[in-house]
C-alpha positions in Angstrom: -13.3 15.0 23.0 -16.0 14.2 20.1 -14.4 13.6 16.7 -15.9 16.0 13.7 -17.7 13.6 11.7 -18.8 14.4 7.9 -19.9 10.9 6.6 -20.4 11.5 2.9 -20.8 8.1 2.1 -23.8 7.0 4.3 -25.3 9.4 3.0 -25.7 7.8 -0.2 -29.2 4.8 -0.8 -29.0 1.9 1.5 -28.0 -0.2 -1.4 -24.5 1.0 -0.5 -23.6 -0.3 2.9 -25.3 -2.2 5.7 -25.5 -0.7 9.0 -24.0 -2.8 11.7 -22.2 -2.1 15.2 -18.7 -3.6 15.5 -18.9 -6.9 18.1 -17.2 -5.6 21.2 -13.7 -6.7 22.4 -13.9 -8.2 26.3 -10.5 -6.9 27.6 -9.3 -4.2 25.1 -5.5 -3.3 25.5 -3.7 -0.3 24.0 -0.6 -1.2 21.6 0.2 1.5 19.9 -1.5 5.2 18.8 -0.1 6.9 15.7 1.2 11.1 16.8 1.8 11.9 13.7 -1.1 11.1 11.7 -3.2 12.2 14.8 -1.6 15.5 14.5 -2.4 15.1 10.5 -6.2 14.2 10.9 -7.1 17.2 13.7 -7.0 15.0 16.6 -5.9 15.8 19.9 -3.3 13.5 21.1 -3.6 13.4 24.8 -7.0 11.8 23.6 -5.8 9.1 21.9 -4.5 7.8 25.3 -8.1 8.2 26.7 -10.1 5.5 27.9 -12.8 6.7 25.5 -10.7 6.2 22.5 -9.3 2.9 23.6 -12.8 2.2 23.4 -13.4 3.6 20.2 -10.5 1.6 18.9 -11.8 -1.4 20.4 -15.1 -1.6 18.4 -16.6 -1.0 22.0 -18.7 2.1 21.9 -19.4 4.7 18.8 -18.4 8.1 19.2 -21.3 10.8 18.2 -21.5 11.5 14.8 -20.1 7.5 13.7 -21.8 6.0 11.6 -20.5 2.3 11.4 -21.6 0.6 8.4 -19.7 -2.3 6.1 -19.3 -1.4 2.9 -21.1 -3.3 -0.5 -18.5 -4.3 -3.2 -17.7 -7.2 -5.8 -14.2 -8.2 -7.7 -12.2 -10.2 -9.4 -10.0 -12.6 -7.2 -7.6 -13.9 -9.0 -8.8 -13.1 -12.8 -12.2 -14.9 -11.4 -15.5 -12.5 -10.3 -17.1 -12.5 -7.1 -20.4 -10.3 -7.1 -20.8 -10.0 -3.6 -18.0 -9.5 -1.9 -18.3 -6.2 1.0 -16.6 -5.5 4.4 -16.7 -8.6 5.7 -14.5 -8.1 8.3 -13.8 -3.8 8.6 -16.4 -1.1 9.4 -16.2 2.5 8.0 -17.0 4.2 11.3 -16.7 7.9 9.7 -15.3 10.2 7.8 -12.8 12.9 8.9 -12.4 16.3 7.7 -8.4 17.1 8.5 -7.4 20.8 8.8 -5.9 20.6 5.6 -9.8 20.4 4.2 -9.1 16.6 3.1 -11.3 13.9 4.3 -10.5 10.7 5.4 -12.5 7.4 6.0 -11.8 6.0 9.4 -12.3 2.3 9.7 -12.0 -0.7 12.3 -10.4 -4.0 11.2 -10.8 -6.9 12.8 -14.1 -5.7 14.7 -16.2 -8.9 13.8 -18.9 -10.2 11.8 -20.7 -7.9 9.5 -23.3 -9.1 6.6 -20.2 -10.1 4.0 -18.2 -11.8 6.5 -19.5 -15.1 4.3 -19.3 -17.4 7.1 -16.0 -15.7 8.9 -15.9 -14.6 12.1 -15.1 -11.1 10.8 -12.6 -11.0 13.3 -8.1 -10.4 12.6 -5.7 -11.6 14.7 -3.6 -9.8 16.0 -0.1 -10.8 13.6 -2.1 -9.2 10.6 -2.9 -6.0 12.6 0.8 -5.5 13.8 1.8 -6.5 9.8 -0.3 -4.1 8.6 0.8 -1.1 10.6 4.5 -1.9 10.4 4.3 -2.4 6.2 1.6 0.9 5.9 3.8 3.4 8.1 6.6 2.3 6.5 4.8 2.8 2.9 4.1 6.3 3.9 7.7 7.0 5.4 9.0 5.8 1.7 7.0 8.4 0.1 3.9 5.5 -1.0 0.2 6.8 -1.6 -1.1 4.5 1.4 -3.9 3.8 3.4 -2.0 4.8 7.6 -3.0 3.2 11.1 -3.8 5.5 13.9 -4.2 2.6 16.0 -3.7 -1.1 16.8 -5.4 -2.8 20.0 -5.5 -6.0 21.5 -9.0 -7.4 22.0 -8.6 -9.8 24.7 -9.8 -12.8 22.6 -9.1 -15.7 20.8 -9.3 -15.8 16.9 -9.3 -19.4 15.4 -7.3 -20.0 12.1 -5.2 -23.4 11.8 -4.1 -22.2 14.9 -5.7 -20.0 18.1 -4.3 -16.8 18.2 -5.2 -13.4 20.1 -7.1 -10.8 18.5 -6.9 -7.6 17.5 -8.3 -4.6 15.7 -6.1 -2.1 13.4 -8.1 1.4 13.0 -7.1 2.5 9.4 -7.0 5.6 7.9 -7.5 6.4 3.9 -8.8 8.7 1.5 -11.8 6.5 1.0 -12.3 3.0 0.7 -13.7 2.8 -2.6 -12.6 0.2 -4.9 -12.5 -0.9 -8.3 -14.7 -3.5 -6.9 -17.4 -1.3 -5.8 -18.3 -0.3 -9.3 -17.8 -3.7 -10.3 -20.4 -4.7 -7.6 -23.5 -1.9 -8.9 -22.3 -2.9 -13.1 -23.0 -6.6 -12.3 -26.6 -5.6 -11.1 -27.2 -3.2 -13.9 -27.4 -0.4 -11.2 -26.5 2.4 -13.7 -28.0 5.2 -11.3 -26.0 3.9 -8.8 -22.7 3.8 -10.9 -23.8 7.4 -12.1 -23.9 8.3 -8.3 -21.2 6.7 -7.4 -19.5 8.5 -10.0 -20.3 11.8 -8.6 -19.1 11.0 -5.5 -16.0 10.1 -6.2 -15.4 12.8 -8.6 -16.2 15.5 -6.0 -13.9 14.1 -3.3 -10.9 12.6 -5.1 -10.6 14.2 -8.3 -12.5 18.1 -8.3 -9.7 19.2 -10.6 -10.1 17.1 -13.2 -11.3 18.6 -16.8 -15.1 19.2 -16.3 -15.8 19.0 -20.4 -15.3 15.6 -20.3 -17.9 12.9 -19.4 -18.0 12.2 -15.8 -17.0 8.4 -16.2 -14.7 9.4 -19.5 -13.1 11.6 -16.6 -12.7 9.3 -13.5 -11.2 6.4 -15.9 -8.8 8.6 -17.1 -7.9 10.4 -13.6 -7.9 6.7 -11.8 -5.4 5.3 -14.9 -2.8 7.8 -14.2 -2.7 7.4 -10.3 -2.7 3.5 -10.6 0.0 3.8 -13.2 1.9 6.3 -10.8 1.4 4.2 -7.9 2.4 1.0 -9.5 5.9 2.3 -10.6 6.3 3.2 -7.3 6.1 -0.2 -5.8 8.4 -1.8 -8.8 11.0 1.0 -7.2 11.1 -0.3 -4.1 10.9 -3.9 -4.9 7.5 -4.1 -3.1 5.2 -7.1 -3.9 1.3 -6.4 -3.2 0.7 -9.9 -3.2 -2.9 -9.9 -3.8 -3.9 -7.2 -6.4 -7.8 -8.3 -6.5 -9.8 -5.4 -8.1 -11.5 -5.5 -4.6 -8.2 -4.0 -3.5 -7.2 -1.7 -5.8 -8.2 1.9 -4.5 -10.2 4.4 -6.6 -7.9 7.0 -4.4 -4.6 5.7 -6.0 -3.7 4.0 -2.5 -2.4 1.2 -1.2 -4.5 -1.0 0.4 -4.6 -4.7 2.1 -1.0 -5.3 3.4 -1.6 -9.3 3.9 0.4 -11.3 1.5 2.5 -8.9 0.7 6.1 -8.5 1.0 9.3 -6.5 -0.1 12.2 -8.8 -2.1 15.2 -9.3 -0.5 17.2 -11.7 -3.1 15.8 -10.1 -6.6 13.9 -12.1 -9.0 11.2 -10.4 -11.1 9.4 -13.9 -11.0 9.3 -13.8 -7.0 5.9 -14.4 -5.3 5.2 -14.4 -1.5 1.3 -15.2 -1.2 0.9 -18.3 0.3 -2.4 -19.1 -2.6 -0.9 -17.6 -5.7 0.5 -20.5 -6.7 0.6 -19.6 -10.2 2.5 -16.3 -10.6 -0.4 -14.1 -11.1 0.6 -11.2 -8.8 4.7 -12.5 -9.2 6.9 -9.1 -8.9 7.1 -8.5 -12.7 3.6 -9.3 -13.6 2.1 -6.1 -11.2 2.5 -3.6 -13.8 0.4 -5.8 -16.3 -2.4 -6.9 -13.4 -2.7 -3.2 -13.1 -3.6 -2.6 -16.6 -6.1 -5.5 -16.4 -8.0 -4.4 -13.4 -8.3 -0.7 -14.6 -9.9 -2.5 -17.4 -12.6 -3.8 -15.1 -13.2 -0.3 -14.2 -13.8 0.3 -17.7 -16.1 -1.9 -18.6 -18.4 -1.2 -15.2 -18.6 2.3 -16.4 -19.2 1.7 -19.9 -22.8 1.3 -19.4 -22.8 5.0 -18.1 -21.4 6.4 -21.5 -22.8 3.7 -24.2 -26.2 4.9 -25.3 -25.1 8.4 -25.1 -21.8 8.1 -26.8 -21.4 5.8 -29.6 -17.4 5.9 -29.4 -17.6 6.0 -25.8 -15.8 2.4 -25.5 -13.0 3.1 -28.4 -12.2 6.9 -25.8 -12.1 4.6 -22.9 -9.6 2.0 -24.7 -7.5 4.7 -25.6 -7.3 5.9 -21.7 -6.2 2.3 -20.8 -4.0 2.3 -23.8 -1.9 5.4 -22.3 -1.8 3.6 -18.9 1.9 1.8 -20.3 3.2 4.9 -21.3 2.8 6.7 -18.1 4.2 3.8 -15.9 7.2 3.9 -18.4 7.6 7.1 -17.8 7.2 6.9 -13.8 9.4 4.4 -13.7 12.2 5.3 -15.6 12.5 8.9 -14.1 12.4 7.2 -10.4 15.0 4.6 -12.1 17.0 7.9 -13.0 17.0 9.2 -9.8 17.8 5.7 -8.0 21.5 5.7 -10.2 21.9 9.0 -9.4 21.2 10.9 -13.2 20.0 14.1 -13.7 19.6 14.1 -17.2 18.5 11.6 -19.8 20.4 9.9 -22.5 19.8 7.3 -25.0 21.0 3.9 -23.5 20.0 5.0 -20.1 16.7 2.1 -19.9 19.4 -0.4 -21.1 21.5 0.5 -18.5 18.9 0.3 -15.7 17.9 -3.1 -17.8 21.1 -4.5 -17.1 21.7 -3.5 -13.7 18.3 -5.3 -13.0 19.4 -8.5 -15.1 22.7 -8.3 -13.0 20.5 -8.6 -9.9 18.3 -11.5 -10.7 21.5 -13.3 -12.3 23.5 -13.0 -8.8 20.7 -13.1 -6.5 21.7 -9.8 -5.2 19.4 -7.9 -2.4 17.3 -5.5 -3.9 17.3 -2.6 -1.4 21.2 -3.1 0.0 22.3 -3.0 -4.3 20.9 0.2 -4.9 22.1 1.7 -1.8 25.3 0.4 -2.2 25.6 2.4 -5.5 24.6 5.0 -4.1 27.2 5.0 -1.5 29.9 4.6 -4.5 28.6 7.8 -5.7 31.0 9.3 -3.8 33.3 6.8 -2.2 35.1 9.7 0.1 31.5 10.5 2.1 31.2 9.4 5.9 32.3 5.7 6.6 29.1 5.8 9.1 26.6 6.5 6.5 27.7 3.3 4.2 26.1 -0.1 4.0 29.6 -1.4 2.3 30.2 -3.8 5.6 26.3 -5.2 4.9 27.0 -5.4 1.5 29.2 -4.9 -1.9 28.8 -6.2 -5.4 30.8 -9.4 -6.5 33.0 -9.6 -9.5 30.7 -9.7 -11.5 29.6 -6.2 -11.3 32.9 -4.8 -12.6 32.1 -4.1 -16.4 28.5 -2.4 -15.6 30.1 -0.2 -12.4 32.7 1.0 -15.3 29.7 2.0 -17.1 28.0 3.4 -14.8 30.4 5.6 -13.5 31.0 6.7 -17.4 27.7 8.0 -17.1 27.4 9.3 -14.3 30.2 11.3 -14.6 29.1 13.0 -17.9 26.4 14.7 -15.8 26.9 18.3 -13.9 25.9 17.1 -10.5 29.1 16.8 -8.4 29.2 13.7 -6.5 28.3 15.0 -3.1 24.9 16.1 -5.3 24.7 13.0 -6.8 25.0 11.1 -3.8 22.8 13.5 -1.7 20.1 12.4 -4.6 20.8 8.7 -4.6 20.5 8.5 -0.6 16.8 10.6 -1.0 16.1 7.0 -3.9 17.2 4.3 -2.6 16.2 3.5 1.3 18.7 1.6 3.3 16.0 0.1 5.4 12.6 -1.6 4.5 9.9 -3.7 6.6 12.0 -6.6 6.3 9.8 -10.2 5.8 12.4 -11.8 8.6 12.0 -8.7 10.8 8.2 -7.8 10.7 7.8 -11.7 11.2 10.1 -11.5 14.2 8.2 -8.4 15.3 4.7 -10.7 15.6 6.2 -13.7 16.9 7.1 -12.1 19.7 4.2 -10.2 20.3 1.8 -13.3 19.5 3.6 -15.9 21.7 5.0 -13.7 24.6 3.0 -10.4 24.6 6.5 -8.7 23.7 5.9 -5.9 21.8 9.4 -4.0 22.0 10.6 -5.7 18.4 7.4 -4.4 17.0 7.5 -0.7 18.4 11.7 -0.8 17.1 11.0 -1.8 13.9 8.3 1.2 13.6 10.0 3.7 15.1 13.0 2.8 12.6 11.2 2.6 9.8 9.9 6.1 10.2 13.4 7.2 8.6 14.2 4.8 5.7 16.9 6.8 4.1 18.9 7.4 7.0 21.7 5.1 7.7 24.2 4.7 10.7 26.1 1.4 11.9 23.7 1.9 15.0 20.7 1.1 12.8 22.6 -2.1 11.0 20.0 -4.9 12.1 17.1 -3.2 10.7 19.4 -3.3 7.2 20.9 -6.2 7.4 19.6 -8.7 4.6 17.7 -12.2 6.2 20.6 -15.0 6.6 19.5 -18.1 4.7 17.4 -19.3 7.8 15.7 -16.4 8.5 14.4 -15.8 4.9 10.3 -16.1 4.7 9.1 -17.5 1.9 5.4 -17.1 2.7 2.9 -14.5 3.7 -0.7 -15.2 4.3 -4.0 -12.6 4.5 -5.5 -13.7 7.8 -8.7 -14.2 7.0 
């Protein structure tokens, strides 16, 4: 089978990318293909059990039509800029054009060194690859814009961190790969035609529908604010902690990308952090919204130079884009905070009452994901015993004077409480890629070549909503020894 290549982006001036073949892998194994997004992208799946794609996935021979090049791009890293960043590690090997008409970037990583790797070996070992298809499937499954993994393969050799560990290559799916970053990288070299192209290209693949009276950068700031803003609100939902929001991984797309140090909170605490080098808060759990704003305001200023000369209040349009970016978050995340307490309509005091809940949290150390589904199973007390997390988890004492209040509320509302209910259990997931879990998951694959914990914990995640006693470990919150306190990139 040949895959239908379109590759938009190499097709754009060298000063783009680098062309460079991914370093083969000596004894290539198969871990796992993804169906479902196979299915999604056009492919056959009887192929993806080929020998030919094993060796696709591998980084050990090109398809026709590939065209395997590393990607230029700058950013911030912590508030500080790099100008020369790039693909140090992944190739874009194509782009895909699904049945749907959408087109997807497929890319290796972990397939060694390319002309960013900086010194690195360009090479992942295999923990990050399993951590990165368990956390992005499981994105997807909770209703997440996300970058997906068709594939993850072990390479047959050793990749050298503090310690030696095998290797492997993820193949990862997205929208594009285009970052904040990659603007970032053609503003710092005063490359205004290739910003304006750049531009363009974006424009026609991510956001065609977008009003064409507008300038074209006026237009993709203002069409990138309000997914990022979306996107965001999404991950304070869930409790999800990116980790390292770099403007190098922050997706023109709206997508998630870059699942190293990141993590979902069990015990809640807005001030949480997982990354094992942010050791100042930057990208803590309540700060995210407000990094967000900051790096859409790097994208702002590289596409100012586009708009300057020919619009003299070019820069006070673009501050008024980023200065709408709060609002629609607010508004994001209260309706998704509406429809995790089970409301249908919207009073006054209902923020304050999501406020509290939250501060209720924090102050008891509650989990995250096994409060809101616990409320959710009070919704309607009498449902199935099977479906209810009450034996993982109920609310102390505590919670008494705000459940009172809650259930004044709720009650007030037309939605009987099998409705109500039905809407909380669609909210609030009972299971998540659990830090102790996907840990476990890689442990066991590194150390033993065990990869049964790893291929549970995917297939489980695949349904986060649904809950049965038979699905209780992949709920259960980490006992006090199994609670990770540290995630690391990889790299």
């Amino acid at each position: 089978m040949s895959l239908s290549f379109d590759n938009s982006y190499a097709r754009l001036p060298a000063r783009f990318f680098q062309v460079v073949a991914p370093e083969p892998s000596p004894r290539p194994g198969l871990i796992r293909v993804n169906l479902e997004l196979a299915d999604t992208l056009g492919i056959d799946q009887s192929w993806l059990h080929s020998r030919q794609a094993l060796e696709l996935f591998a980084g050990n021979r090109m398809p026709p039509g590939a065209a395997s090049i590393a990607t230029a791009y700058a950013g911030h890293q912590f508030g500080n800029f790099n100008p020369q960043l790039g693909d140090g590690r992944a190739l874009l090997i194509g782009e895909l054009q699904a049945p749907s008409g959408e087109r997807y970037d497929l890319q290796l990583k972990g397939s060694g060194r390319t002309p960013y790797s900086r010194g690195g070996d360009g090479r992942s070992p295999l923990g990050p690859v399993l951590r990165e298809y368990i956390l992005s499937e499981a994105m997807f499954a909770l209703g997440v814009p996300t970058t997906r993994s068709l594939a993850a393969v072990s390479t047959g050799a050793k990749v050298y961190r503090q310690e030696v560990h095998p290797g492997g290559v993820l193949t990862r799916v997205a929208k594009s790969h285009i970052r904040v970053g990659t603007f970032e990288f053609f503003a710092a070299r005063q490359d205004v035609e290739a910003l304006g192209m750049l531009v363009d290209h974006v424009l026609t693949r991510h956001y065609p529908d977008l009003d064409s009276s507008e300038p074209p950068a006026i237009r993709l700031l203002r069409g990138v604010v309000e997914r990022q803003a979306r996107l965001i609100a999404r991950w304070q939902l869930l409790g999800f902690i990116h980790g390292v929001m770099n403007t190098d991984n922050c997706l023109i797309s709206g997508e998630t990308i870059d699942y190293g140090p990141c993590a979902f909170i069990d015990a809640f605490d807005p001030a949480k952090v997982f990354s094992s080098i942010d050791r100042h808060g930057r990208y803590a759990y309540g700060n995210q919204p407000r990094i967000g704003a900051w790096n859409l305001m790097s994208l702002a200023e590289a596409l100012l130079p586009l708009v300057a000369k020919s619009d003299p209040e070019a820069s006070q349009i673009m501050q008024g884009i980023l200065d709408g970016y709060e609002a629609i978050f607010e508004e994001a995340f209260a309706q998704g905070m509406r429809d995790k307490l089970g409301l249908c309509d919207e009073e006054d005091g209902d923020d304050d009452l999501a406020a509290n809940f939250l501060e209720a949290l924090s102050r008891e150390s509650c989990d995250y994901t096994l409060s809101f589904r616990r409320l959710s199973d009070l919704a309607h007390p009498e449902s199935q015993p099977d479906s209810q997390i009450g034996e993982l988890f109920r609310f102390p004492e505590s919670f008494t004077s705000w459940l009172d209040r809650w259930q004044r509320r709720v009650a007030r509302q037309a939605l009987s409480p099998e409705e109500r209910q039905a809407q909380m259990y669609t909210h609030n997931p009972a299971l998540i890629p659990r830090n102790h879990l996907v840990h476990a998951a890689i442990i066991a694959a590194e150390e033993e070549q065990h990869f049964c914990a790893f291929h549970d914990l995917v297939d489980a995640l695949r349904e986060p909503f649904r809950y049965s006693s038979g699905r209780r470990e992949f709920a259960l919150a980490p006992r006090p020894e199994q609670c990770v306190t540290q995630t690391f990139c990889g790299t």
